[in-house]
N, C-alpha and C positions, 0 to 999 in steps of 0.2 A: 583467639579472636581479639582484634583490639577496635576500641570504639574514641569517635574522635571528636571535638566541640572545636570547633574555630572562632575566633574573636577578632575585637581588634577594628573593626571594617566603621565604615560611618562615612562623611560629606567631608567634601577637603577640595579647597581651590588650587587649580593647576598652578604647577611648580613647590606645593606642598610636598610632604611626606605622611607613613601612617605606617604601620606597625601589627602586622597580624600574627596573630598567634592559633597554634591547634594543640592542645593539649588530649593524650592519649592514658587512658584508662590500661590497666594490666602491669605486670612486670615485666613484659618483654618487648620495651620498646627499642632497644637497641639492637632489634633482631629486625629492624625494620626498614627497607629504603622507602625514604618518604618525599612527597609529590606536591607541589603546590598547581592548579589547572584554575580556570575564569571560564565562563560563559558569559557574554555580551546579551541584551536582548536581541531574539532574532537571529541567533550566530549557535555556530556548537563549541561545545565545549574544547579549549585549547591548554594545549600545557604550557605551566609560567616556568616552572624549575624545579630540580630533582636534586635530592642530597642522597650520598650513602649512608650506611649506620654508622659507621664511624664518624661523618663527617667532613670526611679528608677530600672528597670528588663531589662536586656539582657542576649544575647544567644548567643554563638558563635559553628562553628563547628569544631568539636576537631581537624582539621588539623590545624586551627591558632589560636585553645585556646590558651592562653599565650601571642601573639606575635598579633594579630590585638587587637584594640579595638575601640568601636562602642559609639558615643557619639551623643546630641542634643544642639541648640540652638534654641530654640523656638521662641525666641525673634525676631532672624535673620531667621529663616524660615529653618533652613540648619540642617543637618544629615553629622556627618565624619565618617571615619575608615581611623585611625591611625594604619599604617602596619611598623609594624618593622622586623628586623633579617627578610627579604624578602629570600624566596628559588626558585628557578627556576620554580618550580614545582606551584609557585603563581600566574606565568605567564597566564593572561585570560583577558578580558574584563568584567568590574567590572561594575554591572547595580546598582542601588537604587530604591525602590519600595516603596510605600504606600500599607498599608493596613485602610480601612475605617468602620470595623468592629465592633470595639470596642471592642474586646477578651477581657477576662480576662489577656490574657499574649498574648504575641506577637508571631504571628505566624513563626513558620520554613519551612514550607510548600509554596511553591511557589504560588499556587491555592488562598488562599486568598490574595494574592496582587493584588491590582485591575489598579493601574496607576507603570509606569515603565518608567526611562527615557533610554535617547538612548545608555549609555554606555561609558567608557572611558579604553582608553587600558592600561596595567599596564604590561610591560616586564620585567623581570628580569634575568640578565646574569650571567651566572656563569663564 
């Protein structure tokens, strides 16, 4: 099992940037393709972007193609997404997920994430 804290999140004026982090608990995070997803108020939960264990393959979804981007440090246990040019509309509670699968590619689908931490708010003002 592996357990996940996310950070990083806070109030940031549109066209800003921010900086989230999940840092995972265990030795076997490099066994992991990992997930960044958002729920909006009101809204269900959506996927932001997916990396492999390696790191080599991500995915993002076309509302923050160009402007997030999804990285790893294996070494440190930790998964970012580097949110830049932020829109209001980014505005949700940013979870990070493991998946323990081993896909060939990392999933986008919420379903195969089997461990989720608690979430971190990420506002942005316009």
């Amino acid at each position: 099992q592996v357990q996940l804290v996310e950070s990083g999140g806070g109030l940031v004026q549109a066209g800003g940037s921010l900086r989230l982090s999940c840092a995972a608990s265990g030795r076997t995070f490099s066994t992991y393709d990992m997930g960044w997803f958002r729920q909006a108020p009101g809204k269900e939960r959506e996927f932001v972007a997916a990396i492999n264990r390696s790191g080599s393959t991500t995915y993002y979804a076309d509302s923050v193609k160009g402007r997030f981007t999804i990285s790893r440090d294996n070494a440190k246990n930790t998964v970012y997404l580097q949110m830049n040019s932020l829109k209001p509309e980014d505005t949700a509670v940013y979870f990070c997920a493991a998946d323990s699968r081993r896909s060939i590619v990392p999933a986008r689908g919420q379903n195969g994430y089997a461990y989720w931490g608690q979430g971190t708010q990420v506002t942005v003002s316009s």
